[in-house]
Phi, psi and omega in degrees: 000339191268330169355290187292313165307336180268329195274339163278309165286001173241346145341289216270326182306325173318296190293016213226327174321130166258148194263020153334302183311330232245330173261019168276311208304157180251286183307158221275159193271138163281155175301344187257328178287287159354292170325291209275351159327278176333277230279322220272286203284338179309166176228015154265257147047284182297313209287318182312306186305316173299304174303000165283298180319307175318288183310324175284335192286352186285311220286297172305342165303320186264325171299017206233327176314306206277016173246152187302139167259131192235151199205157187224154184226161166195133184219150155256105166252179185230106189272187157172169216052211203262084184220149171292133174318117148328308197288299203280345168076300052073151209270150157224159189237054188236185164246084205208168188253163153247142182246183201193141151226149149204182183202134199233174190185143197227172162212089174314103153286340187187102158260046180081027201060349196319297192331317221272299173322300183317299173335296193276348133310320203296310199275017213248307190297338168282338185301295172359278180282354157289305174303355160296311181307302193309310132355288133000286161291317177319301173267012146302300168324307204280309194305308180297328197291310165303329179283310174294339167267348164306273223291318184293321180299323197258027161269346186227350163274338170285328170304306190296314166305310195281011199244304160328297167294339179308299181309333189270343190259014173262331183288002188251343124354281201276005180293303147358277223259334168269348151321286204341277209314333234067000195243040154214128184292160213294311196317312174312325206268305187316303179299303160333286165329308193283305171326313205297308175318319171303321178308313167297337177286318190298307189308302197309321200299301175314335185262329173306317180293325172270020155268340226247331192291328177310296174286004156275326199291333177299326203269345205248329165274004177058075154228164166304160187274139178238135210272347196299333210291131176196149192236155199296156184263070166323154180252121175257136198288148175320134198291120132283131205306085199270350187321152161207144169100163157247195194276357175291329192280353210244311161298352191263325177306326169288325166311288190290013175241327189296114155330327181299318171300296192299334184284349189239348172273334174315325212261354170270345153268359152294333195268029175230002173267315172294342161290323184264343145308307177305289178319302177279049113322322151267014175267166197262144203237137170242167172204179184210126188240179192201134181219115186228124177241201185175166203199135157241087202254140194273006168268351163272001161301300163311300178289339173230359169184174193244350144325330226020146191270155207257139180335284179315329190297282201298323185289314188281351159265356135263041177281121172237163164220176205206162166230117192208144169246143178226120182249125186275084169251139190273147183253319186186116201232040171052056193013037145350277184312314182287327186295323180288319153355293193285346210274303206290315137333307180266331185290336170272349150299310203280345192276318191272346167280332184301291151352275201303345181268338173305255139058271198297320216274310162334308191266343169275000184260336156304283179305319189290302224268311184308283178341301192318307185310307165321309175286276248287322170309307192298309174321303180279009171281310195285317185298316182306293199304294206321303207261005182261338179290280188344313197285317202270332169293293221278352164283324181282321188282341175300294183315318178280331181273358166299329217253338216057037173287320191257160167295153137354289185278327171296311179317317184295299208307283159352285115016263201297308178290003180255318135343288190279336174304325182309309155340278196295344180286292173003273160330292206273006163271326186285345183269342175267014145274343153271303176001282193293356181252357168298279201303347166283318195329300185317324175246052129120351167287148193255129171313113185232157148215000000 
């Protein structure tokens, strides 16, 4: 318990933290920094971890159930008239008070195992709910992983643009100078321009995306949005065809590390535990009690001596104590007992589909995720050739439109298409690199860039 009280008080202290610190930073955040920000701060997250805290408080409940329970009374009452003497048993016709004490204790011996069963859910639901966290955490990992790799991407689609006006506006230079010269028409100069003016259009846009990719990931790590915020650039190797395996083989490994799978098999022995709770409903329950009063009264002053008997005196001369054992069987509970039984029952089918639907959702997020990988390789395969052309045309029509061999517009149709291919490489390296950290992720590897 006091565990749970520092984890809890360092909670609230967390959440109380003002996020001033957090736009002192300068240097650009790393991916593990980012992470573990997320995992500290998510509220899905937290909320989980709290409802844990709930099961373990549960858990220590029903074990503190199998210890006797004991409780103490005292009432004062004010008699007048004709009423019998606590002490003397006898009428007496006064006016006088009373004190009452007692003290009782109880022990459940046997209720069908329920006590015992109740324990081994309980404790099944703390098992449980670590793995909900974990889960939890899983899918933190996965948002930061997307986001962060978003925020890398529109960092090289913004490269790429600004490497593009750059290129255009030197070419509108030297566009310039051959208008200057005659050997090219006035047109050319225009077109280069207009183009150029896209490009710059190209920047904003591209720079509008990579702001927009900051604030989900900021946001996602729950800190304020900060215009300051940059996150460190890993240099990643040309991607390679990393597959292994089939995707069966990636599923059956993933049944035995995923949280969801333990988590949902666990909760199918609870719910065969709660059947077998419901059953010993029909067993006969003994207990054992224990009892001690005493009494005082302020009419024995009168009624039985003139001495007055002294407060401790009279109490410690009624003192009874009393014992009792009781057996409960039960007979006929308006089919309750039975009712609760089917309930319990059917909750444990829907608990083993449920498993099995976990299960299922695992191995099409598997078979999907492999497929992905796979196309995504091709994809980026076909595009690196695509753009490896591209790069070699459009360096040759460049060197002839230096010169005025080619037109204006063959050079741009080039040009763009030496672009967009960069473009489509871009794209298709960062989706086969989540791609490819999806699927390690399933199998038990931990994400790094």
């Amino acid at each position: 318990m006091n565990d749970m009280r520092k984890s809890l008080i360092f909670f609230h202290l967390f959440l109380l933290l003002p996020g001033f610190f957090l736009q002192a930073q300068q240097q650009p955040w790393t991916f593990q920094q980012c992470l573990d920000t997320a995992i500290r701060r998510n509220i899905t997250l937290n909320q989980t971890r709290l409802a844990n805290e709930t099961n373990k408080i549960t858990l220590s409940q029903s074990k503190a159930a199998r210890m006797p329970n004991l409780s103490a009374n005292t009432s004062e009452g004010l008699n007048f008239g004709k009423n019998i003497s606590n002490t003397t048993n006898q009428y007496v016709v006064e006016t006088y008070s009373s004190t009452n004490f007692g003290l009782s204790a109880s022990l459940n011996l046997f209720n069908g195992l329920q006590a015992t069963r109740t324990i081994q859910k309980n404790n099944l639901a703390v098992q449980a709910g670590d793995y909900d966290i974990k889960q939890s955490e899983n899918d933190v990992i996965l948002n930061i992983t997307t986001a962060y790799l978003q925020v890398l991407l529109q960092y090289e689609v913004l490269d790429a643009a600004n490497n593009q006006a750059s290129a255009d506006s030197s070419q509108v230079e030297r566009t310039r100078k051959l208008v200057d010269a005659g050997k090219v028409p006035e047109l050319n100069l225009y077109q280069m321009q207009a183009q150029y003016a896209t490009d710059k259009l190209s920047v904003v846009n591209a720079l509008s995306q990579l702001d927009l990719a900051k604030v989900t990931l900021q946001q996602l790590m729950e800190i304020p949005v900060m215009d300051t915020f940059e996150i460190t650039k890993p240099q990643f190797p040309d991607p390679e065809n990393l597959i292994s395996g089939t995707s069966d083989q990636i599923y059956q490994k993933a049944l035995s590390i995923r949280p969801e799978i333990a988590s949902a098999s666990i909760r199918t022995n609870s719910a065969l535990l709660g059947v077998k709770i419901n059953e010993g409903a029909r067993w006969p329950r003994l207990s054992l009690g224990g009892s001690a009063s005493t009494n005082y009264a302020a009419s024995s002053n009168s009624s039985r001596n003139t001495n007055h008997d002294p407060f401790f005196q009279q109490t410690w001369d009624n003192l009874g104590e009393g014992l009792s054992l009781g057996l409960s069987i039960p007979i006929y509970s308006n089919r309750q007992i039975k009712s609760s039984i089917e309930k319990a029952k059917i909750t444990e089918l829907d608990a083993r589909l449920s498993e099995q639907n976990t299960k299922n959702q695992l191995r099409k997020v598997i078979e999907q995720s492999f497929t992905d990988q796979k196309n995504a390789f091709r994809k980026y395969d076909a595009t690196k050739q695509q753009y490896t052309s591209a790069e070699v045309s459009y360096k040759s029509i460049e060197k002839k439109y230096n010169v005025g061999m080619v037109s204006a517009i063959d050079y741009l149709v080039e040009k763009n298409n030496y672009y967009q291919s960069l473009s489509n490489l871009i794209q298709a390296k960062f989706d086969y690199i989540f791609k490819s950290k999806i699927l390690d992720f399933y199998q038990g590897k931990a994400i790094q860039l």
